[in-house]
N, C-alpha and C positions, 0 to 999 in steps of 0.2 A: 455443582454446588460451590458455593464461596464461601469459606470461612474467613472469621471475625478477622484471623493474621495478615488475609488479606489489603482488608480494608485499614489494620492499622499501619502497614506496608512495612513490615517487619524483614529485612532483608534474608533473601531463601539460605537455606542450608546447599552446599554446594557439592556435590558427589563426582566421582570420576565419570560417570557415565552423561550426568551432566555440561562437565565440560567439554567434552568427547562431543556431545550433538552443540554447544553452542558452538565449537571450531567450525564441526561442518556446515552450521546454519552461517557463521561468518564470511567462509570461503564462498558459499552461492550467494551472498549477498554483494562480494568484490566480483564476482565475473562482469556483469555487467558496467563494472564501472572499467575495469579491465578491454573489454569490449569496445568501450568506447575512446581509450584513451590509444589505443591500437587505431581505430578509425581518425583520430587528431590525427599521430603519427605519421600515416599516410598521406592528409592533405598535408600537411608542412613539408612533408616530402616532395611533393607536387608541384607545391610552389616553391620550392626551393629550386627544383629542377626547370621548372619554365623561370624561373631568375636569370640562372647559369645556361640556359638557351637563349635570352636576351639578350642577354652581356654578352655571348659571344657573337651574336649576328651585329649588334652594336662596333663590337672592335673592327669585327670581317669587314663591315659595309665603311666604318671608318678607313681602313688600310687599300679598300678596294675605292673608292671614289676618288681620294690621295692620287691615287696608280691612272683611276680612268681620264682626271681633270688635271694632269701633269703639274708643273712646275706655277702652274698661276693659280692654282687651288690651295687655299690655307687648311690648317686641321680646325678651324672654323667652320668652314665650308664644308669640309668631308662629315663633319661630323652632325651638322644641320641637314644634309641631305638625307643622310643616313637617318635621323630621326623622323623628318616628314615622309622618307618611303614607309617607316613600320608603321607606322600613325596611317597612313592611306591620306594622310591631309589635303596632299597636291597643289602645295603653294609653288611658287617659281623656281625653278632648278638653277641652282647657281653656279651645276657644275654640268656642263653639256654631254648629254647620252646621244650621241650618234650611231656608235655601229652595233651590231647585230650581237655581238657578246655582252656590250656593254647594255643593251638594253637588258638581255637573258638574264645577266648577275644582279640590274636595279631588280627583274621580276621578281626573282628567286630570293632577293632578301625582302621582299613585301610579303609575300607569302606565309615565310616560315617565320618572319618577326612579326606578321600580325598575327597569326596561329598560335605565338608564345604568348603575345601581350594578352590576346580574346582568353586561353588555356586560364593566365596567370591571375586574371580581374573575377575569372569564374570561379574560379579555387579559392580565389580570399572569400568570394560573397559566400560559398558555402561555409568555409572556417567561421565565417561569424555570423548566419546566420541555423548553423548547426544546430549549435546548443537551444535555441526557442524551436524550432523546429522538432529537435527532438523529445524536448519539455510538453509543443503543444499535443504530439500524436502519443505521448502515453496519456495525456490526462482524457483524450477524447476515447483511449483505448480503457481507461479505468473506469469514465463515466459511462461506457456500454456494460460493463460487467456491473454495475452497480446496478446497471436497469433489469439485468436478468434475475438478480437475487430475488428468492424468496423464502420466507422465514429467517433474515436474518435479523441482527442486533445491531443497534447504533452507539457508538462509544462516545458520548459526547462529553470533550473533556479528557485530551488522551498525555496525564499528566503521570504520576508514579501511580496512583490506583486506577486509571486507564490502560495503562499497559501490563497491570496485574490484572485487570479482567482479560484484556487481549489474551494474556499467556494461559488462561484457563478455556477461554472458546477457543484458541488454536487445536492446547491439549485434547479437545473432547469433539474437535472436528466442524464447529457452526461457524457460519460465516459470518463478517462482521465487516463495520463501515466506522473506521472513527472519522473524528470531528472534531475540531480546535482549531481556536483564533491563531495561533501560534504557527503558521505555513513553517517556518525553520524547524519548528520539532518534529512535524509530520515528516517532513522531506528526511531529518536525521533518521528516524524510526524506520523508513521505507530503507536507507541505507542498509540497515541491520536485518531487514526484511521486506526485499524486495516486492513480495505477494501482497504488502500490504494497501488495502483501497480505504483511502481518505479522500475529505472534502475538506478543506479551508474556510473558515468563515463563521457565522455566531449562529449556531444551532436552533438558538428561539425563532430565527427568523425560517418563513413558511416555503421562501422558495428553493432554500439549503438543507430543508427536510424533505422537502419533495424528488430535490435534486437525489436525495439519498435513498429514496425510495419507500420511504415509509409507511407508505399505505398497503404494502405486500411483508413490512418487517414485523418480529417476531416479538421485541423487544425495544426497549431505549435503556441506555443507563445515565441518568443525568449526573456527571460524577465532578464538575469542574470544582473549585476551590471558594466559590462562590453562590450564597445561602439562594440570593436572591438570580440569578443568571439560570440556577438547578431548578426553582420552582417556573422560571418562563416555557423552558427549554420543557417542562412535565405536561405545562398548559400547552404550549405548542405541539405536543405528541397525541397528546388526546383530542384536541380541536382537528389533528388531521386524519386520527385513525384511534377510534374510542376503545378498537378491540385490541392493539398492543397493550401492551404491563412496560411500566416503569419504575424501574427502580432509580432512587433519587439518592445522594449522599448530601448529609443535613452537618455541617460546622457546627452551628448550634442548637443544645435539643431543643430551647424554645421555641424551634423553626420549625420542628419539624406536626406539629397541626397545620400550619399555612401549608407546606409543602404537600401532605393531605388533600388539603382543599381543590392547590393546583393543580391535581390530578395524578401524582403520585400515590402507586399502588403498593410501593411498600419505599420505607423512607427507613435509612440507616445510618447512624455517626458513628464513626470513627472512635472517637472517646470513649463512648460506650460500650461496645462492641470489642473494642483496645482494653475495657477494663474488666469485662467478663472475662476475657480469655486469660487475662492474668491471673483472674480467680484459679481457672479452670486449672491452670499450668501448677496451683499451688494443687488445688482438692482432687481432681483429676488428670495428672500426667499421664497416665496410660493413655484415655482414652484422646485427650487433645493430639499426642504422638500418631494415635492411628491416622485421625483427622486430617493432620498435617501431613504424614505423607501421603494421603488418596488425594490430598490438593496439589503437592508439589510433583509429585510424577507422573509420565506424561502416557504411561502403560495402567499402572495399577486400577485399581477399582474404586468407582465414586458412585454416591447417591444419584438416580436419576430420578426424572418423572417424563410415564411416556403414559402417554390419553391415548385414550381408544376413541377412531373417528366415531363419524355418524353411519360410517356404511359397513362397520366392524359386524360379524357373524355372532351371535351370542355362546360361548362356548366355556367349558367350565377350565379350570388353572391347566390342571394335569394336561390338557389339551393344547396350550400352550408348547408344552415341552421346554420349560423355562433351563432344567440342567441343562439338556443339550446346546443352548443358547452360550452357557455361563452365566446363569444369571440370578442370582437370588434374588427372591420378591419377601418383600416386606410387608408390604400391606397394600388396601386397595382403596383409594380417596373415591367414594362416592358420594358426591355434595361437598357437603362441608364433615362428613363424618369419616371414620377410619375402620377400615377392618385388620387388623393386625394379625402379622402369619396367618392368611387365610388358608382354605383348608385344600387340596386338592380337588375336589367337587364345588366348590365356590363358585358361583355364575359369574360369569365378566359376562360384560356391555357394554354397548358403544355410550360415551360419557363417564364411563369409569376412566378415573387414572393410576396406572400402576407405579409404588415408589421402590425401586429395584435398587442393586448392588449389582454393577456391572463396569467392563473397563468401556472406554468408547467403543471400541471395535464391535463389542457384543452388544452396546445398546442400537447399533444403527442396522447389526442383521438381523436384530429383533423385530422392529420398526419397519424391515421390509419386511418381514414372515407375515407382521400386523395386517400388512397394507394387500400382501398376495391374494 
């Protein structure tokens, strides 16, 4: 459930147990960057070290040609031959190799100076082709797990009330796909949370929804900052998959009947929404406080809705064993009607939805008891 504080992006109240898990969310989100900065390390190492094996077969073969081509050999000469043995070039020797050491010392510095220079060219091209490479194999690693999802949410739009919905589907365990033109905020956002699966690019368009898998997701949230970008993005969701719900966030309320039209299944402003709760905060303090904190903590108990499939056993509440679960039920949406604290003998059926009080934990071993 999202309340209105959400949406006017009213900055959270901050608790000790809060900061406590955002330290530890911070530190798993530096390993990886740690991880990698360890693997720099190592190749500069590497090429530092086939450098300083260079350089020294460089000097050796200089001092040794010197030695091999006596008194008519310049440090010209010594030092040109010495470059066309590590090179393998085999231009004209300027400095005569006749006997049997002296050819053994030209082999032995061809060898181990072309084994530094081949070591030294390899180790750069990975130092710089590193970083794309390791860019390209997370994104083909995140666009496989996006393909696997199902029933999840798409965040389109992952600005400050983007990432207040993220922090309420993390809280409550669904998985989710944002989406924004802005590649540097997603990239920032995955810093902060590593697990996080985005796609880059403009959501209205059909092949960035597909890419995200929408025809298996559960939901869209058209939430960008813009009136007209939210109703494409709601037409785009419905053209690809009629049975997802969208929720659309409308700037202005005059927008919000077009936003309607485009296929938005429920359309909410900020302003509005931002101005109820101020009521609320004057004529209802208690109950907005309770509100607020089943939204801001990431254990307590929030409003659910869990549907009973089509292959659900028809069985009465009591039968359920909702305590055992954790679970208070509230009422039972069948259709468009409401049955309010129904009664323990109350029939369910597949098509009914139950509106419960449970923390996530309880609502998903519910959902499998459902499904058993």
């Amino acid at each position: 459930m999202l309340w209105p504080s959400i949406l006017a992006e009213e900055p959270p109240r901050v608790s000790l147990i809060g900061l406590i898990r955002r330290s530890h969310a911070a530190s798993r989100a530096k390993r990886p960057h740690a991880a990698r900065s360890r693997q720099l390390d190592r190749i500069l190492r590497r090429i530092m070290a086939a450098g300083l094996v260079l350089l020294s077969m460089v000097l050796i073969g200089t001092l040794g040609f010197l030695a091999i081509g006596g008194e008519a050999t310049t440090w010209s000469d010594a030092l040109y031959m010495t470059l066309i043995t590590l090179s393998t070039v085999g231009y004209a020797e300027v400095v005569p190799i006749v006997g049997v050491w002296d050819r053994l010392f030209t082999g032995v510095i061809s060898l181990v100076g072309f084994g530094a220079v081949t070591f030294m060219f390899t180790t750069l091209s990975v130092f710089f082709l590193e970083g794309d490479l390791d860019d390209t194999l997370r994104r083909r690693r995140m666009e496989k797990h996006i393909g696997k999802l199902r029933g999840h949410y798409l965040i389109c739009g992952f600005g400050r009330v983007g990432r207040n919905i993220a922090e309420e589907l993390d809280a409550t365990h669904r998985p989710y796909v944002a989406i924004d033109t802005d590649e540097e905020r997603l990239a920032a956002a995955r810093e902060r949370q590593p697990d996080l699966l985005y796609l880059a690019g403009d959501a209205s368009d059909d092949d960035l929804m597909l890419a995200a898998n929408i025809t298996d997701a559960a939901g869209v949230f058209a939430v960008t900052d813009d009136d007209s970008r939210n109703m494409m993005i709601a037409l785009t969701a419905k053209q690809l998959n009629r049975a997802t719900r969208v929720v659309a966030r409308c700037m202005e309320v005059r927008n919000s009947p077009k936003l309607r039209k485009a296929g938005a299944d429920v359309v909410i402003s900020p302003d509005f929404t931002g101005g109820l709760r101020i009521a609320a905060a004057m004529l209802r303090p208690g109950v907005l406080s309770f509100m607020d904190d089943m939204v801001r903590s990431e254990t307590a108990h929030r409003l659910e809705e869990i549907p009973l499939p089509g292959g659900f056993d028809a069985r009465t509440v009591a039968a359920l064993d909702l305590p055992g679960h954790d679970v208070v039920l509230l009422g039972v949406r069948e259709n468009r009607h409401f049955h309010f604290n129904p009664a323990p003998d109350f029939s369910l059926a597949a098509g009914h939805v139950l509106v419960v009080m449970c923390a996530p934990d309880a609502r998903e071993a519910l959902e499998r008891a459902i499904l058993a």
